[in-house]
C-alpha positions in Angstrom: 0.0 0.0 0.0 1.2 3.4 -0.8 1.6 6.2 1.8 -1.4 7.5 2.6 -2.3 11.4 2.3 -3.3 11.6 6.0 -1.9 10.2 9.2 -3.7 11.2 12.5 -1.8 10.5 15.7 -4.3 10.3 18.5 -3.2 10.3 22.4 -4.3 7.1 24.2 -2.4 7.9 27.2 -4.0 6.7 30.7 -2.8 8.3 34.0 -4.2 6.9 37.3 -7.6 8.6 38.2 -7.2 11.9 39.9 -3.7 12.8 38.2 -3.7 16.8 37.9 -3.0 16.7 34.0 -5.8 14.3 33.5 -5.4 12.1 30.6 -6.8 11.3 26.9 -8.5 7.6 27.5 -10.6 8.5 30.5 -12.0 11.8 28.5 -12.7 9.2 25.6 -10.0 8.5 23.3 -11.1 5.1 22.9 -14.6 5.8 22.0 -12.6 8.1 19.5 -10.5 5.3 18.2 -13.4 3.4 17.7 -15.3 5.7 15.9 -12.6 6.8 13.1 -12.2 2.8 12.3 -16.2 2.5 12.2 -16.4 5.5 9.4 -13.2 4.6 7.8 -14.6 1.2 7.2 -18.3 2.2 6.3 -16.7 5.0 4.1 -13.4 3.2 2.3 -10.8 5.6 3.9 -8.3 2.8 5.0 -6.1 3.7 2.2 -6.3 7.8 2.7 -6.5 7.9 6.1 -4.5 6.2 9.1 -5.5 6.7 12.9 -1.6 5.8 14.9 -2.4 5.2 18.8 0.1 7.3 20.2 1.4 8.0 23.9 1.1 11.6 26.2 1.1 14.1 23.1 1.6 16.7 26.5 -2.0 18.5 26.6 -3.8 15.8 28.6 -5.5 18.2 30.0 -7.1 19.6 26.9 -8.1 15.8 25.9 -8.4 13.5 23.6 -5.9 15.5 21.5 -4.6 14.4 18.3 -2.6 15.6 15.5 -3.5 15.7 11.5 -0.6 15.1 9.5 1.0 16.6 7.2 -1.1 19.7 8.0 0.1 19.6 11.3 -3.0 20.4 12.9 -3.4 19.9 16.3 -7.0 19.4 17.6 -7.8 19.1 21.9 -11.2 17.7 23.3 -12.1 15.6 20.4 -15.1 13.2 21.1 -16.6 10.7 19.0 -19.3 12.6 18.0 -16.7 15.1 16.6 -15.0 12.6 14.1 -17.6 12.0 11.4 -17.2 16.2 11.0 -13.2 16.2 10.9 -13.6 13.0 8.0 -16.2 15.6 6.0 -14.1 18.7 7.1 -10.4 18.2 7.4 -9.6 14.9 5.5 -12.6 14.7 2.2 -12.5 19.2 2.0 -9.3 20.3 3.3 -11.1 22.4 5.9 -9.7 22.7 9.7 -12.5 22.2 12.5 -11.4 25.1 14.1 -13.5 25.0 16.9 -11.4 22.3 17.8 -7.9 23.8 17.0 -5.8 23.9 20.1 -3.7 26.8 19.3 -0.2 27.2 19.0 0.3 29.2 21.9 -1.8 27.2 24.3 0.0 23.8 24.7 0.8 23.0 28.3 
């Protein structure tokens, strides 16, 4: 398979409950996961698109976080119900979800 146009690293970090920086899989990273393999499935993505599981990308609070690349767009407090809208968006149109941009100058 060739490379594909998009790679999204999404944090599946877990930090014991009550940690002060929080962590992606107990604000829902899994339920994220899970959702980008449901539509890339239903939708034939697999060879545009590939979700990585990636450690502490260091704004657990701000989670699930993950990164688009090669846009190198970072997006904080994704939920599943946010994925079918970065597919449409970010991946098919080219368009950033910017109500889910975590910018530049706020990582922790």
């Amino acid at each position: 398979m060739p490379k594909r146009p998009y790679y999204i690293f999404l944090c599946i970090n877990e930090r014991r409950p009550g940690h002060p920086k929080g962590c992606c899989t107990s604000n829902g990273s899994d339920a994220v996961r899970e959702r980008f393999a449901e539509i890339m499935n239903r939708e034939g993505l697999r060879d545009q698109l590939r979700v990585v599981r990636t450690s502490c990308l260091d704004n657990c609070s701000r989670g699930p976080t993950m990164v688009v690349y090669p846009d190198d767009v970072w997006y904080q407090g994704v939920q599943a119900d946010d994925v079918q809208e970065i597919i449409d968006s970010h991946i098919k149109e080219g368009r950033v979800v910017q109500r889910l941009v975590l910018p530049p100058d706020d990582f922790n």
